[in-house]
C-alpha positions as CSV (number, residue, x, y, z in Angstrom):
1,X,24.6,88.7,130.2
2,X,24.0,85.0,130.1
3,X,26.8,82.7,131.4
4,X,25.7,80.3,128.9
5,X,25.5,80.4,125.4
6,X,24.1,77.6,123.2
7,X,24.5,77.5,119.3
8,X,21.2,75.3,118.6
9,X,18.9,74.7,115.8
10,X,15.2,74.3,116.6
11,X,14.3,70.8,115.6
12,X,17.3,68.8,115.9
13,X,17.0,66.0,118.3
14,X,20.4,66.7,119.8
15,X,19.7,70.6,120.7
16,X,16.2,69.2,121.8
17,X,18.0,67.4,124.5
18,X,20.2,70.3,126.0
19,X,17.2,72.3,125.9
20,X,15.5,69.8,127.8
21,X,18.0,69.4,130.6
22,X,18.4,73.5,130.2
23,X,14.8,73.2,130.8
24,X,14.3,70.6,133.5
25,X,17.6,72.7,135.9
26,X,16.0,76.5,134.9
27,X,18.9,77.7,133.5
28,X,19.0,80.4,131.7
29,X,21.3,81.4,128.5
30,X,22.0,82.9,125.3
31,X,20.2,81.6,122.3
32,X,22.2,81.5,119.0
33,X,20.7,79.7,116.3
34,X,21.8,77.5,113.6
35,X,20.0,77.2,110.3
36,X,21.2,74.1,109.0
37,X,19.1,74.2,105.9
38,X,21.1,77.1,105.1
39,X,24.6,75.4,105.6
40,X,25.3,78.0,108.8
41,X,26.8,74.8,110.2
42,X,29.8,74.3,107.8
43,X,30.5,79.2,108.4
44,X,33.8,79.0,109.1
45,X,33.6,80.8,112.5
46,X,31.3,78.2,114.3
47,X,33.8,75.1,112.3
48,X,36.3,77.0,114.9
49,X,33.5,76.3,118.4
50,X,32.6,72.7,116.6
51,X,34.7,71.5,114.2
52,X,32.1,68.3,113.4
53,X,29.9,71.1,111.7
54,X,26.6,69.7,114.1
55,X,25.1,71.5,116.9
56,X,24.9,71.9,119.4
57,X,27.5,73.5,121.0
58,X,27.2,75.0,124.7
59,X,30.1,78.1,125.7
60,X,30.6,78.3,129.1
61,X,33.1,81.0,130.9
62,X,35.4,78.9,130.5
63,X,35.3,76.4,127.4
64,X,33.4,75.4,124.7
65,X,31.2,72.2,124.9
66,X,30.3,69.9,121.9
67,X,29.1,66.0,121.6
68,X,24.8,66.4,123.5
69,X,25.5,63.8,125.5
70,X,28.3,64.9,127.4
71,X,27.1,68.3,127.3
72,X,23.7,67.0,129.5
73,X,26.5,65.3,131.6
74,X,28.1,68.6,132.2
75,X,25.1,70.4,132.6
76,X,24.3,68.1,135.7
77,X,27.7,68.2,137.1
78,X,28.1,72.0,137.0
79,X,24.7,72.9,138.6
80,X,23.7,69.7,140.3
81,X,20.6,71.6,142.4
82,X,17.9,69.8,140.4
83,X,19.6,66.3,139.7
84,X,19.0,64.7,136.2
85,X,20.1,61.5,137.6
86,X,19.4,58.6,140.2
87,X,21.3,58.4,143.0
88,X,21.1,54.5,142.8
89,X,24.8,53.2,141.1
90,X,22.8,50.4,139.6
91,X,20.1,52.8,137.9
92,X,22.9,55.1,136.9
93,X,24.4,52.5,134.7
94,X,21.0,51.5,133.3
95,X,20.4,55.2,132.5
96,X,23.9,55.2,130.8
97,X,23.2,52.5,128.9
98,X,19.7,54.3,127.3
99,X,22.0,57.3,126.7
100,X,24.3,54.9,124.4
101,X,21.5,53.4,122.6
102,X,20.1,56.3,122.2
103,X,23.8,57.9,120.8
104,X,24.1,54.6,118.2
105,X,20.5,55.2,117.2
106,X,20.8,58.9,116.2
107,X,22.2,58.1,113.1
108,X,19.2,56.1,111.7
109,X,16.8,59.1,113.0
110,X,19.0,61.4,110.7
111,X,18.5,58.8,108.0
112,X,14.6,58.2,107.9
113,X,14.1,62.0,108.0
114,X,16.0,62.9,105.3
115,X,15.1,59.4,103.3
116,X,11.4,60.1,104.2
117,X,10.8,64.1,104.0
118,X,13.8,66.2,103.9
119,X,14.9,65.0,100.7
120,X,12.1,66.3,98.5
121,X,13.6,69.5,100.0
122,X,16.7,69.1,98.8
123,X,15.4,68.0,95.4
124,X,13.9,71.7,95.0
125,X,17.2,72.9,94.8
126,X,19.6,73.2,92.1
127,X,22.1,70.5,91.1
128,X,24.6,72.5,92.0
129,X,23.5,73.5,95.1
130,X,22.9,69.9,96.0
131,X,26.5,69.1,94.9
132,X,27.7,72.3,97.1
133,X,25.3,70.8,100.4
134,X,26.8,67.2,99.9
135,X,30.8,68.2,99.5
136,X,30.4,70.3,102.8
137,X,29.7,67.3,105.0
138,X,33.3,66.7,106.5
139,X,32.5,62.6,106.7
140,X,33.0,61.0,103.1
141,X,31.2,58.0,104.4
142,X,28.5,60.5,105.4
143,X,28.4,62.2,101.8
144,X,27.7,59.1,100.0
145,X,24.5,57.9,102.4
146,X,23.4,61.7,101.7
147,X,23.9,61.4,98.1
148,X,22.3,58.0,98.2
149,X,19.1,58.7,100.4
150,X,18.6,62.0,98.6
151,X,18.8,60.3,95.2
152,X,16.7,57.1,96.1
153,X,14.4,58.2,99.4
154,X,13.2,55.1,100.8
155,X,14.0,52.8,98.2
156,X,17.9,53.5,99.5
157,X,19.6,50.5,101.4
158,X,20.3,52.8,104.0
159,X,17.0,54.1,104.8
160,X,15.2,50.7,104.5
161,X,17.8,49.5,107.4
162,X,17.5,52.8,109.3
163,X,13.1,52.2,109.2
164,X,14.1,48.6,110.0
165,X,16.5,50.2,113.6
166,X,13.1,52.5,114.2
167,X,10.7,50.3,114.7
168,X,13.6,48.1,116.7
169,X,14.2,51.2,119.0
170,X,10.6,51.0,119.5
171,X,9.8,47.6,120.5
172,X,13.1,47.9,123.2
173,X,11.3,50.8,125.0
174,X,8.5,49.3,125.3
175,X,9.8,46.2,126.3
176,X,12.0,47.7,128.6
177,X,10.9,51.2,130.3
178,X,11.1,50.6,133.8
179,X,8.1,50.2,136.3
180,X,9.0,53.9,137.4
181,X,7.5,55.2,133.8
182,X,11.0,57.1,133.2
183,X,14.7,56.2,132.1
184,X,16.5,58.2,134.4
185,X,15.1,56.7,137.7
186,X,12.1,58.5,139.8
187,X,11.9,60.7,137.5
188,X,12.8,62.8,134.0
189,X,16.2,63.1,133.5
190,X,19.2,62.7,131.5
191,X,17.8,59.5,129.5
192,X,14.7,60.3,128.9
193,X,15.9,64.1,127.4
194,X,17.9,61.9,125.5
195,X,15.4,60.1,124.2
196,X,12.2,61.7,123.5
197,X,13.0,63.6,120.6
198,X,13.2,60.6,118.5
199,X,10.3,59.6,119.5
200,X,8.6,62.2,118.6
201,X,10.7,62.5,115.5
202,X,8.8,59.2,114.6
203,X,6.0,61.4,115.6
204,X,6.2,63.7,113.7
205,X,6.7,61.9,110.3
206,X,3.2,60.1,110.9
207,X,4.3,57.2,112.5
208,X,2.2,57.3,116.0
209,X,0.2,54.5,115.2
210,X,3.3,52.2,116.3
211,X,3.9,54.9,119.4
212,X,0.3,55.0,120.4
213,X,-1.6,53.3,123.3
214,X,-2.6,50.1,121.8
215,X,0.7,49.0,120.1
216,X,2.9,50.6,122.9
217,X,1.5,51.3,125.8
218,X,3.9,51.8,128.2
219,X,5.8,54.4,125.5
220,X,2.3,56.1,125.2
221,X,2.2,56.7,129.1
222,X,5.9,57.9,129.1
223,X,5.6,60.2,126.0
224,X,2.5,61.8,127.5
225,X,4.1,62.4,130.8
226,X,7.2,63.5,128.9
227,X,5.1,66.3,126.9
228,X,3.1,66.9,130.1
229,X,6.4,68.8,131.9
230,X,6.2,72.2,132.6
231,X,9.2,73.1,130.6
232,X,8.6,70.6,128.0
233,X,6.9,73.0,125.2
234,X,9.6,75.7,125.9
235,X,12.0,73.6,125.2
236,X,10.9,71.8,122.3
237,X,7.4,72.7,120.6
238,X,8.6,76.6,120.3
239,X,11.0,75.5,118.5
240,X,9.8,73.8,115.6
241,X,7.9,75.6,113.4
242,X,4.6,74.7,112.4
243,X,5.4,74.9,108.7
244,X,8.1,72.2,109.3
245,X,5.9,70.1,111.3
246,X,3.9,70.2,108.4
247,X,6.4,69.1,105.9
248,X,7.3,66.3,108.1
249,X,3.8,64.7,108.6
250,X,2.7,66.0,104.3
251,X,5.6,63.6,103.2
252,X,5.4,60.9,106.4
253,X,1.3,60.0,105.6
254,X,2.4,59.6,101.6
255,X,5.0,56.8,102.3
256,X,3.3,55.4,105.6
257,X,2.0,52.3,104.0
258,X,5.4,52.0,102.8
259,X,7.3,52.7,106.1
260,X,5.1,50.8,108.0
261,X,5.5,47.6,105.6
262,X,9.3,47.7,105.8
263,X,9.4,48.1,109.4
264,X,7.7,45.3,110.5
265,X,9.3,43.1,107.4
């Protein structure tokens, strides 16, 4: 039996990260999964491990874990064989800091995915069900941007500011990845698990042309030697399904032009 179990979902960015770090230390643990487009977040009996309804959530022996970032945190505290951070004071604050910016950016990721593709899921559903999906988010300042970027996509305030933050995010790695190629020092660590699955988030939803060598270089190099670790698809790629990944990129190339346009408005 494992020692740790994580409640995870496959593509969201925040269990992308603890599976990263998971990854990157070899550690081993129980997989329970969390189908969010099913609600399995709001089942009373995992409110009781995470009462924000979000994954993930990591059980130890002895506690239960929520909030990715500090869970990465622990993760290199409690089995500190295979450090996920410099040893340099100076380069431990700087990886702090892309940990926070990447924290206050998670909740435009949320909103261009939704504004951009997941909506026309939630469209397929029943008014009611939509209704049902909205009330269960805990936040009230939460349900009305849902309500809002599910009723108005990317014409919504909200997800014009979040494409707006995007491209921002963007243009501050690339002006600022260190000379090292990674976030977290010498090499991958906390930071860069952090990270990475927004950009590729961005990826996903057809946006590499901002990502890509020629407009980004630097991001280009560190993305490729992201995807180039040897725990890197385990972590990540096997767990978003193809099907999804379709969705994503379907719904991303129709509004491109449009994205595109408001980002660099």
């Amino acid at each position: 039996m494992n020692s740790l179990i994580l409640y995870h979902n496959g593509p969201s960015t925040c269990s992308q990260k603890v599976r990263l770090i998971l990854g990157l230390k070899g550690l081993d643990y129980e997989s329970k999964l969390i189908d969010l487009t099913q609600g399995e977040q709001h089942d009373p009996e995992y409110v009781k491990l995470n009462p924000n309804h979000v994954v993930p959530t990591l059980v130890t022996p002895n506690t239960v874990l929520i909030e990715s970032s500090l869970i990465i945190e622990y993760l290199d505290d409690a089995y500190p064989e295979i450090s996920a951070k410099p040893k340099n004071p100076e380069e431990i604050h700087q990886m702090r800091l892309w940990i926070k910016n990447a924290d206050v950016y998670h909740q435009y990721a949320g909103l261009i995915t939704y504004g951009i593709a997941v909506r026309n899921l939630i469209l397929a559903k029943s008014p009611e069900e939509i209704e049902a999906d909205i009330n269960n988010i805990p936040d009230p300042i939460k349900r009305k941007t849902r309500k809002e970027l599910v009723e108005k996509g990317i014409e919504s305030e909200s997800v014009q500011d979040a494409i707006k933050k995007s491209y921002a995010f963007v243009q501050k790695l690339e002006a600022e990845l260190p000379e090292a190629g990674w976030l977290s020092g010498d090499s991958f660590g906390l930071a860069d698990a952090t990270v990475v699955p927004y950009i590729t988030r961005m990826e996903h939803l057809a946006l590499g042309e901002i990502l890509d060598e020629n407009s980004s270089p630097k991001l280009s190099a560190w993305l490729d030697k992201t995807k180039g670790l040897p725990f890197y698809k385990e972590a990540v790629d096997d767990h978003i399904p193809e099907p999804l990944l379709g969705m994503l990129n379907k719904f991303g190339s129709d509004l491109k032009e449009d994205v595109i346009q408001i980002m660099k408005s």
